[in-house]
C-alpha positions in Angstrom: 73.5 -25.2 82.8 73.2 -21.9 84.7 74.9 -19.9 81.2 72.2 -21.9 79.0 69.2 -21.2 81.6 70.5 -16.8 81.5 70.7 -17.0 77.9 67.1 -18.4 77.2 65.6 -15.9 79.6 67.0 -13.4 77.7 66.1 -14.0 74.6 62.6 -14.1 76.2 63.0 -11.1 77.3 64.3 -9.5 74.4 61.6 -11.0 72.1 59.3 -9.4 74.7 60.9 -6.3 75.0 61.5 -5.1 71.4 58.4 -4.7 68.9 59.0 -3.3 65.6 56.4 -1.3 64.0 55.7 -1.0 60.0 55.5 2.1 58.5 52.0 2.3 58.7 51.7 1.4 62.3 51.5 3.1 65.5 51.6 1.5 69.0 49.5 3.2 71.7 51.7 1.8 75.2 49.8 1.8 78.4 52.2 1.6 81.3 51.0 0.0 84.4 47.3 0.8 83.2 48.0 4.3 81.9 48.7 5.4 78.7 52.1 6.9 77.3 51.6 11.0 75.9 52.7 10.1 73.0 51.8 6.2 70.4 55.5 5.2 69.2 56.7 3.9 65.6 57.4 3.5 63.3 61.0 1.1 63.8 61.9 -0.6 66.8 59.7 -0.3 70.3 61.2 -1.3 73.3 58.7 -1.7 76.2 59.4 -3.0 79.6 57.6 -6.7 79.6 54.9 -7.2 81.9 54.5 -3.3 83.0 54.3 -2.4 79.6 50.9 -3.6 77.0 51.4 -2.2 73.0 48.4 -2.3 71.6 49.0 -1.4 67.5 46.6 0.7 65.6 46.6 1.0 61.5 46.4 4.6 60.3 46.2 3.3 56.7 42.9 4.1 54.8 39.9 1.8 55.5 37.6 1.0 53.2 34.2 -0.4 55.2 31.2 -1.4 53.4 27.6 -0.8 55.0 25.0 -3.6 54.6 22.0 -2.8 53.0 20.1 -1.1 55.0 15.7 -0.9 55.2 15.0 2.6 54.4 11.2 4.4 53.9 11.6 7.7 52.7 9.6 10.9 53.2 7.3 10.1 50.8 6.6 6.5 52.6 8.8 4.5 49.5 10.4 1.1 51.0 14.0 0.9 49.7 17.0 -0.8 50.6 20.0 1.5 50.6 23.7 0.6 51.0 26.9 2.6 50.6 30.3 2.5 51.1 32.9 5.3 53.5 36.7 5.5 53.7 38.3 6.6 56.6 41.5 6.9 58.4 42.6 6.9 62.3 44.1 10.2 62.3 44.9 10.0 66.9 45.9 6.8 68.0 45.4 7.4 71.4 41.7 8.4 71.2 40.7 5.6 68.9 42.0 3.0 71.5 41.2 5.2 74.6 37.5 6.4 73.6 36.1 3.6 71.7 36.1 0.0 73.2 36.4 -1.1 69.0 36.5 2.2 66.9 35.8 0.0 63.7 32.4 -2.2 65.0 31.3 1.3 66.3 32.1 3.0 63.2 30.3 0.4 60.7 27.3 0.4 63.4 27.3 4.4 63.3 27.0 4.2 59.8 24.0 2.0 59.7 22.4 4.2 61.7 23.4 7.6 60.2 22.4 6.1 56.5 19.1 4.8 57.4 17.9 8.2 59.5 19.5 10.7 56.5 17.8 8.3 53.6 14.7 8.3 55.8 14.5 12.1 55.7 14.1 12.6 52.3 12.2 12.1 49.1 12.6 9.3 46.6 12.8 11.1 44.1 15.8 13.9 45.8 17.7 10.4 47.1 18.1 9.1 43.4 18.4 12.6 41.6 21.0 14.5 44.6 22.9 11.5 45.7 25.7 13.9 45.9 24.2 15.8 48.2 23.5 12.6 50.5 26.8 11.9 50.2 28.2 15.2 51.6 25.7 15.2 54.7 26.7 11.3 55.4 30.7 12.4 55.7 29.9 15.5 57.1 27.8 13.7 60.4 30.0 10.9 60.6 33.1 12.9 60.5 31.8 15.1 63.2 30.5 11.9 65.6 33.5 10.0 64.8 36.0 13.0 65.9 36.0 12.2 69.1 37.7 8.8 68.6 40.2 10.0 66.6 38.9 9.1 63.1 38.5 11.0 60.0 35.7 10.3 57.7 37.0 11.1 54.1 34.2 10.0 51.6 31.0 8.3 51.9 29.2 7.0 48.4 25.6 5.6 48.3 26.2 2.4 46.2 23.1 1.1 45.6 19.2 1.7 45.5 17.0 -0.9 45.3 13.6 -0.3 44.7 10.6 -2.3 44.8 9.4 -4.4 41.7 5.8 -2.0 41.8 8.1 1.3 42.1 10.5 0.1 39.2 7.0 -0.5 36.9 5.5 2.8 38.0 9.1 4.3 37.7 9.3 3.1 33.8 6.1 4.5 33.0 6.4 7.8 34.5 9.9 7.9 32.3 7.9 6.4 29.1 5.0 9.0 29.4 7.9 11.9 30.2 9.2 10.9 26.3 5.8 11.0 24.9 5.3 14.3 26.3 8.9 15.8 24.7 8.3 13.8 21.6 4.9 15.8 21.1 6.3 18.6 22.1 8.9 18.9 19.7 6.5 18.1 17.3 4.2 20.8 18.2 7.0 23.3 17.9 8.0 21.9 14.5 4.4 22.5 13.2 4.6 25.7 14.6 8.2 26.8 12.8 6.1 25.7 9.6 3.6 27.3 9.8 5.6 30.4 10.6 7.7 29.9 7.6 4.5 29.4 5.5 2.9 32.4 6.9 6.1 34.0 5.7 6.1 32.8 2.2 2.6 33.4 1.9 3.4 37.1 2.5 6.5 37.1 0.3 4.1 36.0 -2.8 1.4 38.6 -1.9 4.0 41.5 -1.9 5.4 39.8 -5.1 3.1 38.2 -8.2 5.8 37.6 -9.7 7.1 35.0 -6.9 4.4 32.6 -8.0 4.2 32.9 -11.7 8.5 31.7 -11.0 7.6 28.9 -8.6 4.9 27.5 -11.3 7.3 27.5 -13.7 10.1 26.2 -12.1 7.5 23.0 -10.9 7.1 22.8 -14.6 10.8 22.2 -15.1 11.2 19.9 -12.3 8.5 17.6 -13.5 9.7 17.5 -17.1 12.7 16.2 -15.8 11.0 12.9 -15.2 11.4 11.6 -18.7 9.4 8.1 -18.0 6.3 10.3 -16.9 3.5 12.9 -18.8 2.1 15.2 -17.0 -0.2 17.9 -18.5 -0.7 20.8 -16.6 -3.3 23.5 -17.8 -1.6 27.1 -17.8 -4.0 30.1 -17.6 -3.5 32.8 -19.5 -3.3 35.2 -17.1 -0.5 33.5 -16.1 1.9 35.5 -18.5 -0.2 38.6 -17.9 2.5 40.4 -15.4 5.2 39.7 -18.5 3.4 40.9 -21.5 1.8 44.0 -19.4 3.8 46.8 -20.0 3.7 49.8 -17.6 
């Protein structure tokens, strides 16, 4: 009974004594209430039951998504804005030791960093730089998260929504910004032919001879057209520069 009581005790002891750790996994071991220099894993952890707590920590990528959060810009535009960071625990130590949860207080840092960057700037800068919003998200939360250990990769703005009276005034603006180029373009167009007019009006003047050729040559186009007459009256002085002899 004695040899069967030993045994189970140490099997307790053994199951308590010897943690394995994936690959991915680090154990931070505080000893008697203070910590170990160094987190251990991966493989097998032995620790010395009830003097020793393991407390395991993931240093695999995390990919948090922040709620949508109530945002009025710089120009006074109510929006809702949410986005989306990766990050990674790059210290073990500090992210157990300096943060009571380091992911509750990074998704609430977050919040809070995405509502007062969004609030700083223009509508109109949010939707046309949002890689620029992006770099200043990663680079403040990467600097307030260092302290616990956590490195703040990438941060993407997902998702912009606007109010139903913006997205009508939005459309318009873009629908009178069309108008503008399409007249535009048309204007230039007018002006390249009238250019090229201008030019062919000075091409005949230099030559006579130019437009006596183009009459002609309208002549033969329209007598083409054999299911059509057309009589054209032909001045005289039209064969003038021909017959003249210098």
């Amino acid at each position: 009974m004695f040899y069967i009581l030993a045994i189970i005790l140490l099997i307790v002891f053994l199951s308590a004594a010897i943690k394995v750790l994936r690959e991915y996994e680090r154990g931070v071991i505080f000893r008697l209430g203070r910590v170990l220099e160094r987190p251990k894993g991966p493989g097998i952890v032995i620790i010395i039951p009830i003097i020793d707590r393991l407390v395991k920590v993931s240093l695999r990528l995390v990919t948090m998504d922040v709620p949508p959060q109530d945002v009025i810009t710089r120009d006074n535009v109510s929006i809702k804005v949410d986005a989306v960071i990766y990050f990674r625990v790059m210290d073990p130590n500090s992210a157990v030791i300096e943060v009571e949860n380091y992911l509750f207080a990074t998704s609430q840092l977050s919040q809070t960093t995405l509502r007062s960057v969004c609030g700083q700037v223009e509508l109109d800068e949010l939707l046309a730089e949002r890689d620029k919003i992006n770099s200043t998200l990663q680079q403040i939360l990467d600097r307030n998260t260092d302290p616990w250990g956590i490195k703040v990769s990438t941060v993407e703005v997902k998702h912009i929504e606007l109010p139903l009276e913006m997205q009508r005034a939005m459309a318009k603006q873009a629908e009178a910004e069309r108008e503008r180029r399409a007249k535009v373009i048309n204007a230039e167009g007018e002006f390249q032919a009238a250019a090229k007019l201008r030019e062919a009006a000075q091409t005949i003047q230099d030559f006579p001879y130019a437009l006596q050729l183009r009459y002609l040559q309208t002549l033969s186009e329209v007598g083409a057209q054999g299911s059509s007459k057309t009589l054209f009256p032909i001045p005289i002085d039209l064969f003038t520069p021909f017959t003249t002899k210098k």
